[in-house]
PyMOL commands that place a pseudoatom at each C-alpha (Angstrom):
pseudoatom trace, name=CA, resn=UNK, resi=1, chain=A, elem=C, hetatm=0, pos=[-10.245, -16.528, -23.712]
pseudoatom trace, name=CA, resn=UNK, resi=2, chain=A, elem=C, hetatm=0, pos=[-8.109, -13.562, -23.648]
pseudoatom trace, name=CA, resn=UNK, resi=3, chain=A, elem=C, hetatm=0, pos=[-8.360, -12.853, -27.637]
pseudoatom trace, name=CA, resn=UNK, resi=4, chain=A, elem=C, hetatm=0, pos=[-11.969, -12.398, -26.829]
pseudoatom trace, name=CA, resn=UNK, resi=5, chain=A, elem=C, hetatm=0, pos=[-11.583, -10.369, -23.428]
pseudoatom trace, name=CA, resn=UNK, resi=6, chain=A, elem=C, hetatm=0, pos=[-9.223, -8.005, -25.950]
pseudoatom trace, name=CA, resn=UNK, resi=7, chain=A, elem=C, hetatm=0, pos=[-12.000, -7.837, -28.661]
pseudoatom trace, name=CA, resn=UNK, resi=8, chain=A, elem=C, hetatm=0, pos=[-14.579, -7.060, -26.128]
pseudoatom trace, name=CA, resn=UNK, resi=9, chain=A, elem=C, hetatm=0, pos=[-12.292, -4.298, -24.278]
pseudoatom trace, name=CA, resn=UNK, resi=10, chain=A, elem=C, hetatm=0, pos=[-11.674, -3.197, -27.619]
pseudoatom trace, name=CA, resn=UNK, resi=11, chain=A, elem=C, hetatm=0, pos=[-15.359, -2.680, -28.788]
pseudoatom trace, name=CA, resn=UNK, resi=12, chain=A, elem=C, hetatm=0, pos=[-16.305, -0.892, -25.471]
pseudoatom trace, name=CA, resn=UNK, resi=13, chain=A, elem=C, hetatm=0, pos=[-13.419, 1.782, -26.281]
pseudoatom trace, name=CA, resn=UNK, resi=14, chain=A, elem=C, hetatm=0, pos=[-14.691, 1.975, -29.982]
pseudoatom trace, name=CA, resn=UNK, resi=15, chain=A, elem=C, hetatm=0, pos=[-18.317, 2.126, -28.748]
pseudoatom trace, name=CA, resn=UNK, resi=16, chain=A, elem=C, hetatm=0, pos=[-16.837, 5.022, -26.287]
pseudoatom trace, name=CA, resn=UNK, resi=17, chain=A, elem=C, hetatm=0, pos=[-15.724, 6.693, -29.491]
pseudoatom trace, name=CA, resn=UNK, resi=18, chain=A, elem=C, hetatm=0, pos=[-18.614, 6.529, -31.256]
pseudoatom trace, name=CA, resn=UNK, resi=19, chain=A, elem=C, hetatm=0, pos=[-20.934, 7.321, -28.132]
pseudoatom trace, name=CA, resn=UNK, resi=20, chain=A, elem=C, hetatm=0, pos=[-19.433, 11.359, -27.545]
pseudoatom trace, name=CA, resn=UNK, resi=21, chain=A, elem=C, hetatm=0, pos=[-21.881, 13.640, -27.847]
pseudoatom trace, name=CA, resn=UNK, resi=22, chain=A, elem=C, hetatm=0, pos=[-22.933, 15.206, -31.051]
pseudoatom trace, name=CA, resn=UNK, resi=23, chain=A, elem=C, hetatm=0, pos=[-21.235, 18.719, -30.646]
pseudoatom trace, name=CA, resn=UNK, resi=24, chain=A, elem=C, hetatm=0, pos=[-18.399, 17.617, -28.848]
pseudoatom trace, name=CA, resn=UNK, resi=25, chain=A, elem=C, hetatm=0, pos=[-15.599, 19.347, -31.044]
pseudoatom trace, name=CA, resn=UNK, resi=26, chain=A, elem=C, hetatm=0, pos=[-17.592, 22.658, -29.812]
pseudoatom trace, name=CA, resn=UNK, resi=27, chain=A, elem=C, hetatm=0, pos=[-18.039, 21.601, -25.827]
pseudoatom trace, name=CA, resn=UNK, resi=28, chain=A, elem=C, hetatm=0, pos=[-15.600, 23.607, -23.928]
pseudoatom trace, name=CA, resn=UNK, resi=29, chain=A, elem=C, hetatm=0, pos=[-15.407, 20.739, -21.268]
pseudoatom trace, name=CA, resn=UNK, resi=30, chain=A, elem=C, hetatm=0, pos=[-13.437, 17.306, -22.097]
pseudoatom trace, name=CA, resn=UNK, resi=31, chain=A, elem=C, hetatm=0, pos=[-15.214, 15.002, -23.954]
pseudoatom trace, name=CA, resn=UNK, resi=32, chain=A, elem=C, hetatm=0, pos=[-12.815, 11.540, -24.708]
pseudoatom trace, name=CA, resn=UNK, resi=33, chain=A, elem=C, hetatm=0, pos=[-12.832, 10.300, -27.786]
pseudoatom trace, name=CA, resn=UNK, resi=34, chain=A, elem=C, hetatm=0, pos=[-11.043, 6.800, -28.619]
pseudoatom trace, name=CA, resn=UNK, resi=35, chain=A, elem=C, hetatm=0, pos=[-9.819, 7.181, -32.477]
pseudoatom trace, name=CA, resn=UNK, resi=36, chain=A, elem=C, hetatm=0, pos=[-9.643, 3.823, -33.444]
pseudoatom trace, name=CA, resn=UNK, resi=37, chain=A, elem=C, hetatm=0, pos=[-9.714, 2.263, -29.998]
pseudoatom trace, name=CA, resn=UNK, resi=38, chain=A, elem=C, hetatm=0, pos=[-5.871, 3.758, -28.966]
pseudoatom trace, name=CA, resn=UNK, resi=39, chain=A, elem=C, hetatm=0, pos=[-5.176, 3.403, -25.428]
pseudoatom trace, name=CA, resn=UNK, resi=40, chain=A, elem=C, hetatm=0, pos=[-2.581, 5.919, -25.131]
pseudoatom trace, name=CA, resn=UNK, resi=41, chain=A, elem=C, hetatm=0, pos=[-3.692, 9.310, -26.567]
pseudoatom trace, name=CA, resn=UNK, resi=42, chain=A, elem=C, hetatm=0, pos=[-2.445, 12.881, -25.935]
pseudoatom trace, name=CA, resn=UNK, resi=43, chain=A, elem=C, hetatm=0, pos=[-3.941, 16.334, -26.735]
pseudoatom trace, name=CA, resn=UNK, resi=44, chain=A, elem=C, hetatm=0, pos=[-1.441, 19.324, -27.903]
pseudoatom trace, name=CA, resn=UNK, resi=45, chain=A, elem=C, hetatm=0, pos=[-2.372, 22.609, -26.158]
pseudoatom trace, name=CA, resn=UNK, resi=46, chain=A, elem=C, hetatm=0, pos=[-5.171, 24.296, -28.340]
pseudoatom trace, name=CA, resn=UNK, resi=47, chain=A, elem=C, hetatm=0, pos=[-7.231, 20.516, -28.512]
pseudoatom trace, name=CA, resn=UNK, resi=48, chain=A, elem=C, hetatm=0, pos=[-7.095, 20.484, -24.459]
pseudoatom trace, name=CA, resn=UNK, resi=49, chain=A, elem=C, hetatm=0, pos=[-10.222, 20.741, -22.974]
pseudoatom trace, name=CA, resn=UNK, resi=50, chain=A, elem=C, hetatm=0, pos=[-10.792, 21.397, -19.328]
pseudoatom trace, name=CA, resn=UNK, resi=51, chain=A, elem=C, hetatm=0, pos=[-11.640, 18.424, -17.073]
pseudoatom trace, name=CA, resn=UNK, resi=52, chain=A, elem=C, hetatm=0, pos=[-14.146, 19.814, -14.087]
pseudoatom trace, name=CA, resn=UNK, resi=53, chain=A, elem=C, hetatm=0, pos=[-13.390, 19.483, -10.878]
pseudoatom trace, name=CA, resn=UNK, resi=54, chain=A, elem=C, hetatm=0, pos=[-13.242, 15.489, -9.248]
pseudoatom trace, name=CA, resn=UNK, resi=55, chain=A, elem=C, hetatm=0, pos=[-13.447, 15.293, -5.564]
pseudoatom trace, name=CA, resn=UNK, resi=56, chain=A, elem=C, hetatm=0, pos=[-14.141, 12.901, -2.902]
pseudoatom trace, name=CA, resn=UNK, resi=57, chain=A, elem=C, hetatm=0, pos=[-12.759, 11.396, 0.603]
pseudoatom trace, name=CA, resn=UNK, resi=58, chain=A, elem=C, hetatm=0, pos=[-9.184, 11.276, 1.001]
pseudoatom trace, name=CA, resn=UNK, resi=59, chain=A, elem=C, hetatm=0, pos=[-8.887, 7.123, 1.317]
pseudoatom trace, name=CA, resn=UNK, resi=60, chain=A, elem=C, hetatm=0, pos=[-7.045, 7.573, 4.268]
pseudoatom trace, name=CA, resn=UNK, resi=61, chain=A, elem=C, hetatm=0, pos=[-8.652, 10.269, 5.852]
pseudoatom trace, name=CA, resn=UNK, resi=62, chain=A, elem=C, hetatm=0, pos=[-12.298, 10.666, 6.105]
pseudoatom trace, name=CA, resn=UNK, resi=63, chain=A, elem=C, hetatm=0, pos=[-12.852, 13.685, 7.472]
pseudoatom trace, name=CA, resn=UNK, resi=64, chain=A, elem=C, hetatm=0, pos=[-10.459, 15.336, 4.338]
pseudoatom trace, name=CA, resn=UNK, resi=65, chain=A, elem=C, hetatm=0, pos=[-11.516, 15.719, 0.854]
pseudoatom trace, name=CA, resn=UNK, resi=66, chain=A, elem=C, hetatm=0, pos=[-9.241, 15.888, -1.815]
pseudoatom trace, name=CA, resn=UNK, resi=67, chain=A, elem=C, hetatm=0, pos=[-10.211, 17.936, -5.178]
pseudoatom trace, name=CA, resn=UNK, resi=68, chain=A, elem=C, hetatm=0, pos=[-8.624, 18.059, -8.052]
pseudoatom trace, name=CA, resn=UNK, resi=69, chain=A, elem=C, hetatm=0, pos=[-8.620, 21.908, -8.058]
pseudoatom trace, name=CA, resn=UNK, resi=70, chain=A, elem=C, hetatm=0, pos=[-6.588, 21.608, -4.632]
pseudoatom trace, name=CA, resn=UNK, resi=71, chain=A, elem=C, hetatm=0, pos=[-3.500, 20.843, -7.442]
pseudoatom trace, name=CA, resn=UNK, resi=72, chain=A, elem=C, hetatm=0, pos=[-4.118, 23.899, -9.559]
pseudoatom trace, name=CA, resn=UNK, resi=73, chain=A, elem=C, hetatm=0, pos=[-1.175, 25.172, -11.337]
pseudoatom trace, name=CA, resn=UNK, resi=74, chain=A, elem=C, hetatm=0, pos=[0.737, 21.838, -11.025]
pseudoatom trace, name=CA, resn=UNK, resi=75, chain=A, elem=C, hetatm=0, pos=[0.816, 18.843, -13.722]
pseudoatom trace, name=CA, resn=UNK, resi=76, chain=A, elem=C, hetatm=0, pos=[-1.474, 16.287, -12.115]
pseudoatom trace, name=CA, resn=UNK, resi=77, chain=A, elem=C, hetatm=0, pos=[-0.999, 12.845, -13.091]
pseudoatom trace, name=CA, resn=UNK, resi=78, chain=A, elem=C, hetatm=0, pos=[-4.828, 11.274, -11.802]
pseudoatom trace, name=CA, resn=UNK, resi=79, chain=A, elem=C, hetatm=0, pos=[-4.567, 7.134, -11.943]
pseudoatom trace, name=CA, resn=UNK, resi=80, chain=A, elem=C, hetatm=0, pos=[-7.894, 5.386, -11.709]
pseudoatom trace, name=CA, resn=UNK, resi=81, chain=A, elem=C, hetatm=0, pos=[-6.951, 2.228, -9.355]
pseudoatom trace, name=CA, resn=UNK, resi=82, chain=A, elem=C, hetatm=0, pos=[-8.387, -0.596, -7.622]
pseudoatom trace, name=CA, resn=UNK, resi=83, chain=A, elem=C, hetatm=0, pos=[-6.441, -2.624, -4.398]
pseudoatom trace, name=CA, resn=UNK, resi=84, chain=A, elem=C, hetatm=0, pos=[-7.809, -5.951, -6.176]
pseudoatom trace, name=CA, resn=UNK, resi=85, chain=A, elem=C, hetatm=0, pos=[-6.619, -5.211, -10.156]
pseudoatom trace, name=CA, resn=UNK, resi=86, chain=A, elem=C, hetatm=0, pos=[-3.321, -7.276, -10.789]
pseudoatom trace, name=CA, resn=UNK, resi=87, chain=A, elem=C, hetatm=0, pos=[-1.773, -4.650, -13.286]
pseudoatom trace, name=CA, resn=UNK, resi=88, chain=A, elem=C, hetatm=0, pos=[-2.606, -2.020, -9.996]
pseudoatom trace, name=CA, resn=UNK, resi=89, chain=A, elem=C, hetatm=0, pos=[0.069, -3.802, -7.989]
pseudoatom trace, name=CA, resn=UNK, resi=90, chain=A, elem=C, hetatm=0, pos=[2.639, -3.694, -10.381]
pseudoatom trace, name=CA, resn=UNK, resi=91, chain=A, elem=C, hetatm=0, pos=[1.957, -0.002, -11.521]
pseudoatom trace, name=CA, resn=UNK, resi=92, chain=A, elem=C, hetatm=0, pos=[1.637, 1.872, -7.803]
pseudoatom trace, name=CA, resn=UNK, resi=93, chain=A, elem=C, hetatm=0, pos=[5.275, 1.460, -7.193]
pseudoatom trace, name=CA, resn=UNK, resi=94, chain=A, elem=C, hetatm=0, pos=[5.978, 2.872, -10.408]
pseudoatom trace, name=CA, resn=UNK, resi=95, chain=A, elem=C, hetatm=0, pos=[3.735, 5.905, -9.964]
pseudoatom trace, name=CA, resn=UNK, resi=96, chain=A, elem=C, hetatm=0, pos=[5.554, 6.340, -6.935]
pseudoatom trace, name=CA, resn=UNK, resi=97, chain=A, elem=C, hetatm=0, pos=[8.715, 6.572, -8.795]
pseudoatom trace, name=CA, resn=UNK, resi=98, chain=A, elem=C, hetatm=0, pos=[6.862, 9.315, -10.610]
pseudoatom trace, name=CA, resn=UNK, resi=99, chain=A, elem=C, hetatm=0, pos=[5.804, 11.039, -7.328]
pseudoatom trace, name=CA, resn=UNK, resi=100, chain=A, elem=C, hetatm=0, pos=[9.633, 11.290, -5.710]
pseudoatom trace, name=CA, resn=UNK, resi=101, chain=A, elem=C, hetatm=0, pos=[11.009, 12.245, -9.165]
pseudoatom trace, name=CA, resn=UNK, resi=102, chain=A, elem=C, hetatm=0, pos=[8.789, 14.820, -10.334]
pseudoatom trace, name=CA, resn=UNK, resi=103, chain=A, elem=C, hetatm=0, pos=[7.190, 16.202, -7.321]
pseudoatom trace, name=CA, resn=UNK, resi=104, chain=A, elem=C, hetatm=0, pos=[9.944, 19.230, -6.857]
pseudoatom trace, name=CA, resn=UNK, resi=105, chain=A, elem=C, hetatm=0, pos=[9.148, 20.140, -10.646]
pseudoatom trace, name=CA, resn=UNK, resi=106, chain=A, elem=C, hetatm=0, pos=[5.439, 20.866, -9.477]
pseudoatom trace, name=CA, resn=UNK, resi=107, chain=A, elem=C, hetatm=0, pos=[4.188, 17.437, -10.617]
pseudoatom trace, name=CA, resn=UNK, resi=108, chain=A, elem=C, hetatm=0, pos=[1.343, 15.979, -8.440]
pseudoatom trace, name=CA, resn=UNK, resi=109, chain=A, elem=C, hetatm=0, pos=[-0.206, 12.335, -8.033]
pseudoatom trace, name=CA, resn=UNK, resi=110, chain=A, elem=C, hetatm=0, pos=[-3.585, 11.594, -7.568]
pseudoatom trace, name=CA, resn=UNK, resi=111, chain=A, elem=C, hetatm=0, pos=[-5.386, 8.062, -6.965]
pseudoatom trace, name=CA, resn=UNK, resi=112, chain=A, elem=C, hetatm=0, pos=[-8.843, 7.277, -7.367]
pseudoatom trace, name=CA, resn=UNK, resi=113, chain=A, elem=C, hetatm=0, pos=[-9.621, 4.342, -5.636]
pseudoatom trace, name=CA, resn=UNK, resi=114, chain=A, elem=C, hetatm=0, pos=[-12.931, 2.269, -7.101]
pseudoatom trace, name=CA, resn=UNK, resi=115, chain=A, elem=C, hetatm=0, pos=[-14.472, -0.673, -6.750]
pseudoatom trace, name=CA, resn=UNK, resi=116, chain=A, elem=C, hetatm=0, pos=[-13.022, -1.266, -2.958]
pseudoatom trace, name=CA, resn=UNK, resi=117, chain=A, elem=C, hetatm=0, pos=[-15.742, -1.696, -1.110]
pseudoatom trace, name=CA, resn=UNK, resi=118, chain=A, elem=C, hetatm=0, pos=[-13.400, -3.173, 1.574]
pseudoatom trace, name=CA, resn=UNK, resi=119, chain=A, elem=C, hetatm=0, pos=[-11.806, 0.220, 2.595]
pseudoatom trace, name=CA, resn=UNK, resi=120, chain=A, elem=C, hetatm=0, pos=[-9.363, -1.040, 5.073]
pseudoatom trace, name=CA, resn=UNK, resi=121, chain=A, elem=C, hetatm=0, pos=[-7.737, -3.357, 2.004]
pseudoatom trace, name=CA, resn=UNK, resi=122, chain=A, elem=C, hetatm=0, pos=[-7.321, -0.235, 0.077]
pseudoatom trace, name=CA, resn=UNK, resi=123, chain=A, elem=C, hetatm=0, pos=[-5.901, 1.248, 3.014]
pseudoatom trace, name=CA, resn=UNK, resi=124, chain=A, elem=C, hetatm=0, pos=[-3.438, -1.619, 3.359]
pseudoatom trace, name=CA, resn=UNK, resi=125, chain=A, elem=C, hetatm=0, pos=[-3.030, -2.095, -0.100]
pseudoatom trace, name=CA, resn=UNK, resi=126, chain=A, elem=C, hetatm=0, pos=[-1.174, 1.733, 0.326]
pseudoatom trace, name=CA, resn=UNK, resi=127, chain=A, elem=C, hetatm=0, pos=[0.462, 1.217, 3.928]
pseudoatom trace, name=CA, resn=UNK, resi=128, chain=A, elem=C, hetatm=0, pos=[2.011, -1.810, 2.370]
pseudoatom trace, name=CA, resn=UNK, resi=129, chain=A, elem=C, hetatm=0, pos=[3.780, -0.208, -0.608]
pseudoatom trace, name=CA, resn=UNK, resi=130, chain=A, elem=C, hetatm=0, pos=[4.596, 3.047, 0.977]
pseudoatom trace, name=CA, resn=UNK, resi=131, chain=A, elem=C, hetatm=0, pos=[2.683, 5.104, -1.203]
pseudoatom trace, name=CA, resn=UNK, resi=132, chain=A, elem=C, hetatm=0, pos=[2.949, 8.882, -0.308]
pseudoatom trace, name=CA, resn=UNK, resi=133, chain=A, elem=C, hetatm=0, pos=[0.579, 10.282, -2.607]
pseudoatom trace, name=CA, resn=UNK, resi=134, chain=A, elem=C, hetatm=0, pos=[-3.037, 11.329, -2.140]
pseudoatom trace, name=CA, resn=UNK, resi=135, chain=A, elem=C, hetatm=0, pos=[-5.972, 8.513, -3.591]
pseudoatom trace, name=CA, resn=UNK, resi=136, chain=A, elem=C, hetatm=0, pos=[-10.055, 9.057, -3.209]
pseudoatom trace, name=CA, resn=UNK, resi=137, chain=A, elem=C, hetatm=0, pos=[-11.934, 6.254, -2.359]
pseudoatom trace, name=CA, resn=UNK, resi=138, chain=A, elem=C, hetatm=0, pos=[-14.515, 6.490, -4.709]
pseudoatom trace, name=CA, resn=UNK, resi=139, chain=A, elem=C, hetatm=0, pos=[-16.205, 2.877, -4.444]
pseudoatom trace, name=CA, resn=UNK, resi=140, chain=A, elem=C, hetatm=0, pos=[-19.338, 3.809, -7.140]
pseudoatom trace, name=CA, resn=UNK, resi=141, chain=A, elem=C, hetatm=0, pos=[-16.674, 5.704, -8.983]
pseudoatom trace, name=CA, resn=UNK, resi=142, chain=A, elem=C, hetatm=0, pos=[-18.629, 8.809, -8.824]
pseudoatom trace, name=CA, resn=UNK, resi=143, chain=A, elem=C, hetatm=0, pos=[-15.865, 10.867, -9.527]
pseudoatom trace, name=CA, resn=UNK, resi=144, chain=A, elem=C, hetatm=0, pos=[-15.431, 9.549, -12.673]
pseudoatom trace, name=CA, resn=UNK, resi=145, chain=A, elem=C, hetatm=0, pos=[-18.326, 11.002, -14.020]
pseudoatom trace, name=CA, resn=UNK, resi=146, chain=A, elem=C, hetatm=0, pos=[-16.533, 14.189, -15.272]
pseudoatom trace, name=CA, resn=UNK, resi=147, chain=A, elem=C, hetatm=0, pos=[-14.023, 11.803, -17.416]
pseudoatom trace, name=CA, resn=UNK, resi=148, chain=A, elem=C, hetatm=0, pos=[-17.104, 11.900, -20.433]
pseudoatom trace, name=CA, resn=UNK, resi=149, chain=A, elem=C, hetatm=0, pos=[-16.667, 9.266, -22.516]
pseudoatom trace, name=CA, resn=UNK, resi=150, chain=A, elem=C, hetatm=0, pos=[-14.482, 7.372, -20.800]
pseudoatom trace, name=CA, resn=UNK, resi=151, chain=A, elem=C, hetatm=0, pos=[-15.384, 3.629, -20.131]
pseudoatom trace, name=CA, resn=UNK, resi=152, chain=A, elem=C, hetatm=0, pos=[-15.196, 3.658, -16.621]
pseudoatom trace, name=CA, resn=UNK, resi=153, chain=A, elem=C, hetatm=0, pos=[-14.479, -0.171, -16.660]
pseudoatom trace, name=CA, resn=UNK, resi=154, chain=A, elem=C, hetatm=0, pos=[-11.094, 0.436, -17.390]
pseudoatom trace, name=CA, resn=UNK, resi=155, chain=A, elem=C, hetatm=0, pos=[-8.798, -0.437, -14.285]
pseudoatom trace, name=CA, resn=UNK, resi=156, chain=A, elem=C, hetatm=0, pos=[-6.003, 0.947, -14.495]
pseudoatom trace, name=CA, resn=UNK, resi=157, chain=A, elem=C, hetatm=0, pos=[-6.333, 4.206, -16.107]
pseudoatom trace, name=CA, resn=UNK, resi=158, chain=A, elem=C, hetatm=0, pos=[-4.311, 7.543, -15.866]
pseudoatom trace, name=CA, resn=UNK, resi=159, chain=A, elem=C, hetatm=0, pos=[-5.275, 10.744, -17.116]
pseudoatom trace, name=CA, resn=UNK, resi=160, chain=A, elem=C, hetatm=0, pos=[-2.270, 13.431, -17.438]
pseudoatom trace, name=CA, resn=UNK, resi=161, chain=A, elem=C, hetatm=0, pos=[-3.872, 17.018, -16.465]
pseudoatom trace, name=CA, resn=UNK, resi=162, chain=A, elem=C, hetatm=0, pos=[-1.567, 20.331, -17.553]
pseudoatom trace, name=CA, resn=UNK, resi=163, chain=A, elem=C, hetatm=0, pos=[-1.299, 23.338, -15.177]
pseudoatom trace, name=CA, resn=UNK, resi=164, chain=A, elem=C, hetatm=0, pos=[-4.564, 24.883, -16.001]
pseudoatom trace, name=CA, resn=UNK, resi=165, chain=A, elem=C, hetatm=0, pos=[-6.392, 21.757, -15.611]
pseudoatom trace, name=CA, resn=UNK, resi=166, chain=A, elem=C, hetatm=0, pos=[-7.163, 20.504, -19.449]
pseudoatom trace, name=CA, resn=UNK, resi=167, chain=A, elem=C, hetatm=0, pos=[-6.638, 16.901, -20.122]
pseudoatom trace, name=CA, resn=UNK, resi=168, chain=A, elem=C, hetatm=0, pos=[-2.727, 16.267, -21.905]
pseudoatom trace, name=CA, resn=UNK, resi=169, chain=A, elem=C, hetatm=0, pos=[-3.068, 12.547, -22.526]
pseudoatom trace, name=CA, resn=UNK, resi=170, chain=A, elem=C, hetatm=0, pos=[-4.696, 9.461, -21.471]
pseudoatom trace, name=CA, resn=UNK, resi=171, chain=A, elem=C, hetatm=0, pos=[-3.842, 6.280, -21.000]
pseudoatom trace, name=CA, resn=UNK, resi=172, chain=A, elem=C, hetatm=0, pos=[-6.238, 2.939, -20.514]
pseudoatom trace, name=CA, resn=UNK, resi=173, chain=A, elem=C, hetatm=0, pos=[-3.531, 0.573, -19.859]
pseudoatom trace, name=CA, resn=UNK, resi=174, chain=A, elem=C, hetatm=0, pos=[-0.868, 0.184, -16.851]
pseudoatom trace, name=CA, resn=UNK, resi=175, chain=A, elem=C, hetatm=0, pos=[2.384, 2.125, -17.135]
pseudoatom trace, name=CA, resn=UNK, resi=176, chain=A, elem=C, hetatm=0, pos=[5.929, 2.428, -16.570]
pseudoatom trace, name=CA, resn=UNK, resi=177, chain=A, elem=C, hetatm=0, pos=[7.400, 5.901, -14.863]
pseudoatom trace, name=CA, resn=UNK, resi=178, chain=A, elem=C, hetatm=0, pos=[8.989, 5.912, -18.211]
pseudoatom trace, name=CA, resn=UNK, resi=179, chain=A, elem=C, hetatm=0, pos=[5.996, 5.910, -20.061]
pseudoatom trace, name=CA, resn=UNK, resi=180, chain=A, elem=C, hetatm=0, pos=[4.952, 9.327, -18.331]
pseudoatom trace, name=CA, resn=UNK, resi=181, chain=A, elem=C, hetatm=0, pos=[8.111, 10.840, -18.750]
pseudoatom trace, name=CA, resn=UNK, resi=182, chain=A, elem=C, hetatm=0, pos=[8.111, 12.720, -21.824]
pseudoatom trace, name=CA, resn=UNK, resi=183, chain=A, elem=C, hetatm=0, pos=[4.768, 13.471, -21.324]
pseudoatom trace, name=CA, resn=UNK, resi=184, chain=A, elem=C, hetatm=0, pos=[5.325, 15.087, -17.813]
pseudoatom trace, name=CA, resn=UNK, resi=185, chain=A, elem=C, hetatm=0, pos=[8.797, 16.624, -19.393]
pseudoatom trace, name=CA, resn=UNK, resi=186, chain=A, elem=C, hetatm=0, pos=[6.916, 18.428, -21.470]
pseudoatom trace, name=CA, resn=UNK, resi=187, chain=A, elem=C, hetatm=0, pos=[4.493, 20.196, -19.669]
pseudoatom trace, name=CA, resn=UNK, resi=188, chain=A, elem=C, hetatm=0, pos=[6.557, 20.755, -16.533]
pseudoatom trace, name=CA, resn=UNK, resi=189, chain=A, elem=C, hetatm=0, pos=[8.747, 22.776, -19.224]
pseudoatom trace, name=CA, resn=UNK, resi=190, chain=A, elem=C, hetatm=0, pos=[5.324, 24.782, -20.498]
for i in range(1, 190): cmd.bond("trace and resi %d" % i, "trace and resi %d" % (i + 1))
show_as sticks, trace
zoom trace
């Protein structure tokens, strides 16, 4: 069963890859592309494209929105999340990690909560592992919709964002702090 939940994940990404739009090596917006279904991709500087803006109610908040342009001139590390996905439980402590670390070097988490329909669980699902930094609740997973190309399926996924808001890397798996680190290293130091 999970040989064939792998091959199905990984024709969706290669389907992804195959699905950009015509032009999109000329788009000046970011467009993902999957070569050969890789879950863990980066972009050097001149192949970043910008990602627009994502917004949407601050999960704990309602009456604040967070917006991705709110973290403008800061490396923004945006992880796509979900209070009932296993590998989402193990991974929130670690982005965490990468909040206190990195947060004095101008480095920025962002959750996007999707999927909850249950908004107090996501609420809990923070309270109960401390987490300090910011997540939407984005149920439909609206905000997604400026990720092009990317299979919004994918729970978890993080998307690494530079100072002047182009995509750096992406990854469609759960991660270790120490998986971000020489990607955050490096940009922090641009």
């Amino acid at each position: 069963m999970r040989k064939l939940l792998v091959g199905v994940l990984t024709g969706v990404l290669a389907l992804s890859a195959c699905s950009a739009e015509k032009d999109a090596g000329t788009d000046s917006n970011f467009v993902f592309v999957s070569p050969g279904g890789k879950t863990d991709i980066t972009y050097d500087g001149p192949d970043r494209k910008p990602l627009p803006d994502m917004s949407g109610p601050d999960l704990l908040d309602d009456s604040k929105r967070l917006s991705l342009t709110d973290y403008r001139g800061k490396v923004v590390v945006i992880n796509v999340w979900g209070q009932w996905c296993g590998p989402c439980r193990t991974e929130a402590p670690r982005l965490q990690e990468v909040q206190n670390t990195y947060e004095a070097n101008g480095v920025q988490v962002l959750g996007i909560d999707v999927r909850d329909n249950d908004r107090q669980a996501a609420q809990d699902f923070v309270r109960d592992r401390k987490l300090t930094y910011p997540s939407v609740y984005d149920p439909p997973g609206r905000s997604l919709l400026a990720l092009k190309g990317v299979p919004r399926a994918v729970v978890p996924a993080t998307f690494v964002i530079d100072k002047q808001g182009r995509v750096a890397a992406v990854f469609l798996r759960d991660l270790l702090a120490e998986d971000l680190a020489p990607v955050l290293d490096e940009l922090v130091a641009e």
